[in-house]
PATILO-811449 format. One record per atom (N, C-alpha, C): residue in one letter; x, y, z; residue number from 1. Coordinates in Angstrom, 3 decimals, padded with zeros to 6 digits. Layout:
residues N
NODE; residu; x; y; z; num
NODE; A; X; Y; Z; NUM .
...
END
This chain:
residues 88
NODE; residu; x; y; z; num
NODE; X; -010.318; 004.301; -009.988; 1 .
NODE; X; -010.365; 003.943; -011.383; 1 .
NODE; X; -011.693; 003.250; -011.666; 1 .
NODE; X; -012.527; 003.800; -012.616; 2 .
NODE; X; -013.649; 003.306; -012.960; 2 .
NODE; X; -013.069; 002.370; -014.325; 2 .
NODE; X; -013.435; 000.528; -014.083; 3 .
NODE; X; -013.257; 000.541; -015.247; 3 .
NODE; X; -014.074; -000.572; -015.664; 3 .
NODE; X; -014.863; -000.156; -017.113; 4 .
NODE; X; -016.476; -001.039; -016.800; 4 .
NODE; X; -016.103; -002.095; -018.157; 4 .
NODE; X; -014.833; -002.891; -018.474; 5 .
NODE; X; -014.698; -004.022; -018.950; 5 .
NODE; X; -013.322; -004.537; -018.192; 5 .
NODE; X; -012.803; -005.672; -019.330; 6 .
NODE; X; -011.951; -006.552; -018.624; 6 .
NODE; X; -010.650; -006.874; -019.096; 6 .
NODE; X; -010.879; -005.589; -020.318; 7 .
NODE; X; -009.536; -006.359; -021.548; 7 .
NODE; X; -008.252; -005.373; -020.938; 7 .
NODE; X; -008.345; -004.791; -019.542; 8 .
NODE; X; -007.332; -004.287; -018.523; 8 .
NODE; X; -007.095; -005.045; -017.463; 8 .
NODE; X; -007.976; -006.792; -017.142; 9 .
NODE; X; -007.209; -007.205; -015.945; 9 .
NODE; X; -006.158; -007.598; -015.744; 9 .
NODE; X; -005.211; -008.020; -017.044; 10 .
NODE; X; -003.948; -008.128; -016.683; 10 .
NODE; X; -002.749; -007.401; -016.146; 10 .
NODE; X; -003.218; -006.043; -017.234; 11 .
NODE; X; -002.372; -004.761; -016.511; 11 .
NODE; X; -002.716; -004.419; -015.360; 11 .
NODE; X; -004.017; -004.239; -014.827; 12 .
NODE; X; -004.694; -003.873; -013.324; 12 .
NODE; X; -003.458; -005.063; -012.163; 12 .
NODE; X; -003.694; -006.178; -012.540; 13 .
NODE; X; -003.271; -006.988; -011.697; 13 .
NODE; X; -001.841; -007.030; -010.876; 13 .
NODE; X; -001.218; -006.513; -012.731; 14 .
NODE; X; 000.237; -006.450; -012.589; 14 .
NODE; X; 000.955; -005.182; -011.649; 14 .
NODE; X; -000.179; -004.040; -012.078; 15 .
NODE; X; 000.126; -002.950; -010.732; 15 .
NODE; X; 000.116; -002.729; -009.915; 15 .
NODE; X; -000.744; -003.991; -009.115; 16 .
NODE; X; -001.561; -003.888; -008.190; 16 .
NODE; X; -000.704; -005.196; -007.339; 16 .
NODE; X; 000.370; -005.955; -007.730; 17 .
NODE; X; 001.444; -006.806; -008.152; 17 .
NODE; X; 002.182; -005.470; -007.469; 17 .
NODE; X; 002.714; -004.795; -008.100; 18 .
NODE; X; 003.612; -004.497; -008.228; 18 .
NODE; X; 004.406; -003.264; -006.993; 18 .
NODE; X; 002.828; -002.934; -006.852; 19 .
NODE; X; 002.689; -001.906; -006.072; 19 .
NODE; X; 002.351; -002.766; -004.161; 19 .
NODE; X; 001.798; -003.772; -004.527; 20 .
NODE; X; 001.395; -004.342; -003.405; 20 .
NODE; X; 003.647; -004.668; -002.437; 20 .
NODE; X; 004.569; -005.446; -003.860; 21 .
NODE; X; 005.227; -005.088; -003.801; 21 .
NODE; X; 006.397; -004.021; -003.538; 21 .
NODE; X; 006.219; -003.077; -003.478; 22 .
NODE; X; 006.667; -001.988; -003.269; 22 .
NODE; X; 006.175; -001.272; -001.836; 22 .
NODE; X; 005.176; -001.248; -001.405; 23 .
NODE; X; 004.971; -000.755; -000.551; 23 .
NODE; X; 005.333; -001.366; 000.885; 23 .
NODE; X; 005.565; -003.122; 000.678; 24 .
NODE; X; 005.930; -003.701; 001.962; 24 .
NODE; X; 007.077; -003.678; 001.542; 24 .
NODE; X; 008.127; -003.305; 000.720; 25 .
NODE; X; 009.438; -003.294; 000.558; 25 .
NODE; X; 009.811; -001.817; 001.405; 25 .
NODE; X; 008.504; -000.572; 001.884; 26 .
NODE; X; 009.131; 000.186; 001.929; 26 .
NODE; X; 008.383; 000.396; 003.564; 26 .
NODE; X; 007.320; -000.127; 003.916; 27 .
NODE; X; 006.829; -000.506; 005.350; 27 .
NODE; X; 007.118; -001.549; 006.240; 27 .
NODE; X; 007.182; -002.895; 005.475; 28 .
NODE; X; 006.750; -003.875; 005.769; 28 .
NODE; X; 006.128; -004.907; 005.766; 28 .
NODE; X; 005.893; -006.110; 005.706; 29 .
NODE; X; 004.796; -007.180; 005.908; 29 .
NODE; X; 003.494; -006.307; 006.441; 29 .
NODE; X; 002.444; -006.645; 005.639; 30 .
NODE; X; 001.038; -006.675; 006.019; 30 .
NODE; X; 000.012; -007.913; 004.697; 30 .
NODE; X; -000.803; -008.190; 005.474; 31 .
NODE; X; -001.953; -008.759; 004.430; 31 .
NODE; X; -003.280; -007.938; 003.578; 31 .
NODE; X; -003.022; -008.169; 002.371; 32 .
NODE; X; -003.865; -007.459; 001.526; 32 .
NODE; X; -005.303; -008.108; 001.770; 32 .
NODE; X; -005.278; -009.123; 002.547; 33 .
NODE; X; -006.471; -009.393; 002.606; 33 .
NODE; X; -007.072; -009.607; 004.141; 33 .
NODE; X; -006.453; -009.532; 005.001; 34 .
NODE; X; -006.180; -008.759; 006.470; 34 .
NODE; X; -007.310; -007.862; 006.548; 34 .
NODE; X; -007.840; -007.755; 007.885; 35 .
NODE; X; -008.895; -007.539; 008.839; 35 .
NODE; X; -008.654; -005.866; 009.703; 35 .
NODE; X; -007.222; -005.860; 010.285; 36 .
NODE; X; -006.553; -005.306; 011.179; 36 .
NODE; X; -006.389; -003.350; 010.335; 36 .
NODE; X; -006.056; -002.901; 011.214; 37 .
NODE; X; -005.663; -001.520; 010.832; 37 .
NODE; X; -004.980; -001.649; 009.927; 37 .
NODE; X; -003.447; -001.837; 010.297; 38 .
NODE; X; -002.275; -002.121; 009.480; 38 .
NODE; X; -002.776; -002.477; 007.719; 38 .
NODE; X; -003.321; -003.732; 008.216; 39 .
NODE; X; -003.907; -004.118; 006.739; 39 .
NODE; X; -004.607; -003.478; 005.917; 39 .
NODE; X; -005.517; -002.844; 006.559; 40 .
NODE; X; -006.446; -002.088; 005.798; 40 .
NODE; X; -005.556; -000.760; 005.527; 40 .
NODE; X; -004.861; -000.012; 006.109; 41 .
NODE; X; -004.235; 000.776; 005.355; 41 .
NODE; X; -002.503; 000.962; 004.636; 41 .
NODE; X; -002.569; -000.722; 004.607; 42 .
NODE; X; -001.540; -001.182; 003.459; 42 .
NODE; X; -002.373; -001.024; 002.754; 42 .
NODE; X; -003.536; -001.904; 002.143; 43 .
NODE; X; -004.212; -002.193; 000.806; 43 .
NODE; X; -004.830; -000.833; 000.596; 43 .
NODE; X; -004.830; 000.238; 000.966; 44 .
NODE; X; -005.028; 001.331; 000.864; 44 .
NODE; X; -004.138; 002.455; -000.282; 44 .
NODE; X; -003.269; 001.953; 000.399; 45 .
NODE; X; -001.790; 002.398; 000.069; 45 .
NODE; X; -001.480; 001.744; -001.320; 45 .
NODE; X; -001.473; 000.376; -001.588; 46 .
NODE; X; -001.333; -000.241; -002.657; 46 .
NODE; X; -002.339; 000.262; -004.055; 46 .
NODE; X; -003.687; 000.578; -003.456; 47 .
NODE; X; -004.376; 000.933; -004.348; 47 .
NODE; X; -004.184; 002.235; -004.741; 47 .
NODE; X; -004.090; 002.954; -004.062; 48 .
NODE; X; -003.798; 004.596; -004.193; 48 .
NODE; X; -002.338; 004.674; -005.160; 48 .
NODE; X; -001.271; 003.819; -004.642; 49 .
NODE; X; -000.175; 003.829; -005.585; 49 .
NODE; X; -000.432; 003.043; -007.123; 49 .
NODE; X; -001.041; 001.830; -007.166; 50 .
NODE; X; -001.833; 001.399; -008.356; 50 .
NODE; X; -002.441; 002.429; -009.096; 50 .
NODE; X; -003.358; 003.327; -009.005; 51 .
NODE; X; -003.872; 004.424; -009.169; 51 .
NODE; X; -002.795; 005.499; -009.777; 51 .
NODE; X; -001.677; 005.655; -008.830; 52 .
NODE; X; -000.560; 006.572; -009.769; 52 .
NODE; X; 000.391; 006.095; -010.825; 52 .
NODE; X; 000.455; 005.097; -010.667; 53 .
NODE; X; 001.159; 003.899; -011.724; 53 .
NODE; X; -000.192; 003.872; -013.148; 53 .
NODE; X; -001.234; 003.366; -012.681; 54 .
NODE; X; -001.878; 003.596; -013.980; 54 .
NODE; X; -002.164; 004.550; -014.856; 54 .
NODE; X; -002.279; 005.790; -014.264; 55 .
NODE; X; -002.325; 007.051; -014.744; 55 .
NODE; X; -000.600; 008.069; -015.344; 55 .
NODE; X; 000.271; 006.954; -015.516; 56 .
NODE; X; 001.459; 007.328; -015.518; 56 .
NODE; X; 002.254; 008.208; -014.871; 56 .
NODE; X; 001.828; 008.398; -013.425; 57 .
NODE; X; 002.215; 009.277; -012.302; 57 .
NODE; X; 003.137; 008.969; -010.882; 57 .
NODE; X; 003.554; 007.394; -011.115; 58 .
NODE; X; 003.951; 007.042; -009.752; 58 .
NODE; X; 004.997; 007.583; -009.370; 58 .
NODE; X; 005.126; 008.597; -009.849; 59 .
NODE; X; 006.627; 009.405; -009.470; 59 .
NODE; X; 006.189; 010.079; -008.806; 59 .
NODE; X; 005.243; 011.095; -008.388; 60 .
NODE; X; 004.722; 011.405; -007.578; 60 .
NODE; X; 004.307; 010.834; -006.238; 60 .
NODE; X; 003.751; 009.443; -006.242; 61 .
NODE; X; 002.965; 009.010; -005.660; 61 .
NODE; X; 004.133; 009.234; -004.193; 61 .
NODE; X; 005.256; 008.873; -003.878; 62 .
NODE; X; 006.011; 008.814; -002.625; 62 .
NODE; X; 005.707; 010.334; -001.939; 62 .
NODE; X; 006.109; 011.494; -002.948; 63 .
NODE; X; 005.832; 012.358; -002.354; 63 .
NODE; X; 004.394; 013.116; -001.723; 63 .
NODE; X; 003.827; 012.337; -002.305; 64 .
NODE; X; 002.255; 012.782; -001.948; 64 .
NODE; X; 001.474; 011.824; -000.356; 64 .
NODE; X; 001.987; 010.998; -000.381; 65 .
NODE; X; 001.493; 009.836; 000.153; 65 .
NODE; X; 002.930; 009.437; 001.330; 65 .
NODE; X; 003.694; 010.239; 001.228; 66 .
NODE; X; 004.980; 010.047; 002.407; 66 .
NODE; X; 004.759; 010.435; 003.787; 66 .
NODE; X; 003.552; 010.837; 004.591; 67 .
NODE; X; 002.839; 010.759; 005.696; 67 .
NODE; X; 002.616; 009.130; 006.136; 67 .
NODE; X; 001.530; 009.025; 004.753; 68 .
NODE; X; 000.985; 007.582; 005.684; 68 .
NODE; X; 001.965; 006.571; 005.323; 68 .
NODE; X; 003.226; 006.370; 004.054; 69 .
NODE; X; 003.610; 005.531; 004.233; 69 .
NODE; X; 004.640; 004.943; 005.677; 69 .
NODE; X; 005.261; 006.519; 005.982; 70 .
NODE; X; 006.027; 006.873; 006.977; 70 .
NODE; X; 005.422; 006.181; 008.836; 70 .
NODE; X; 004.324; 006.173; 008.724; 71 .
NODE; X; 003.153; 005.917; 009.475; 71 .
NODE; X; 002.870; 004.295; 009.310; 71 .
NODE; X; 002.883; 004.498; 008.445; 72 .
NODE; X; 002.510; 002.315; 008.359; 72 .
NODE; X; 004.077; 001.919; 008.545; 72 .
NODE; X; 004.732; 002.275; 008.062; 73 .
NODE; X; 006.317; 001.650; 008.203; 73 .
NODE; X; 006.064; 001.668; 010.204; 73 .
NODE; X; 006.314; 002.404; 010.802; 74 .
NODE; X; 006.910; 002.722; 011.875; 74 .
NODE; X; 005.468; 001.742; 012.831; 74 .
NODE; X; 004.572; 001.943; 012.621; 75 .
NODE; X; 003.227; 000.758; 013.027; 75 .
NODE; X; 003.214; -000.737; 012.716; 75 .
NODE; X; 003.954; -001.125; 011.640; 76 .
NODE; X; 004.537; -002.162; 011.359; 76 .
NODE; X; 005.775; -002.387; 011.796; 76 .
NODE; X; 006.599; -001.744; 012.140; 77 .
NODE; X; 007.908; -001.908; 013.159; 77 .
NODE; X; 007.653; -001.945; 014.603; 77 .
NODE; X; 006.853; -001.532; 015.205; 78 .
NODE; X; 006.298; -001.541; 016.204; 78 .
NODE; X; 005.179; -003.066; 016.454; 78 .
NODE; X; 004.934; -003.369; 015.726; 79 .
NODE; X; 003.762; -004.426; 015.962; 79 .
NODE; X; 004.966; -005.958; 016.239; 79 .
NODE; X; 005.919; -005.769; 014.787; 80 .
NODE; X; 006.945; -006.586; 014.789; 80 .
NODE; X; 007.784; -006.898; 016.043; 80 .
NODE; X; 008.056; -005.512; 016.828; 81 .
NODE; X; 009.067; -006.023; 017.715; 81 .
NODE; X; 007.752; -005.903; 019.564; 81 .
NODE; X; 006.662; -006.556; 018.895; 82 .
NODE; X; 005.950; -006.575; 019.889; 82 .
NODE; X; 005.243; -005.364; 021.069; 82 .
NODE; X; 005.743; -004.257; 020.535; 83 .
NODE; X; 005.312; -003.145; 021.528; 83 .
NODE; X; 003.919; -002.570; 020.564; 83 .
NODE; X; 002.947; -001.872; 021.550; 84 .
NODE; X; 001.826; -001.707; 020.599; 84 .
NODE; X; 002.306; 000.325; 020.844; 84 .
NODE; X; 001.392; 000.892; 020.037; 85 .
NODE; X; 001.147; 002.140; 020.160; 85 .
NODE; X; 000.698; 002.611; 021.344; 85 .
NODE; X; 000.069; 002.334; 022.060; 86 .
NODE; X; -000.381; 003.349; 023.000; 86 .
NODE; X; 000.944; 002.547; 024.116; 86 .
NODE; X; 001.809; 001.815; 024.018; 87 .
NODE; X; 002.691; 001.827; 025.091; 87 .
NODE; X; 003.973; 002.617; 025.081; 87 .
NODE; X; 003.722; 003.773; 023.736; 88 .
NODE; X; 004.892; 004.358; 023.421; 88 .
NODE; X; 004.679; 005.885; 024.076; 88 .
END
C-alpha cells in the first residue's frame, strides 16, 4: 500500500491491530517487532493480511496465504514445546 498522507493512520493502525490479532490467534505468539524467523514472517503475514482487509478482500486472504500460515503455526508449535526443526 502506497500511501503518501496521514488522514488513514487510524484505519491503517486498526488493521494492522487487527490483523496482527488474528494471525497469532491462528499460529501463535510471535513479536512484531522480533529479530528471529518466526517474527519476521509473522509481521509478514500481518501485513499481507492488512493489505487484504484494506482493499476489502480479507476473505480471500486465508485461502491464498494458507501455506505459510500453516507453516508459521506448526514452527511456532514447535519452538513452544522446545524441539527445533531440523530435530524433526
Amino acid at each position: 500500500m502506497t500511501i503518501s498522507h496521514s488522514s488513514e493512520d487510524s484505519k491503517l493502525k486498526n488493521l494492522l491491530s487487527s490483523s496482527y490479532a488474528s494471525i497469532k490467534s491462528k499460529c501463535g505468539f510471535f513479536e512484531l517487532d522480533g529479530e528471529t524467523d518466526i517474527d519476521t514472517r509473522g509481521k509478514e503475514l500481518v501485513f499481507e493480511r492488512s493489505r487484504y482487509a484494506y482493499n476489502d478482500a480479507v476473505e480471500f486472504f486465508e485461502d491464498n496465504f494458507l501455506s505459510d500460515i500453516t507453516s508459521l503455526g506448526i514452527d511456532i508449535a514447535y519452538k513452544e514445546d522446545g524441539d527445533s526443526i531440523e530435530e524433526v
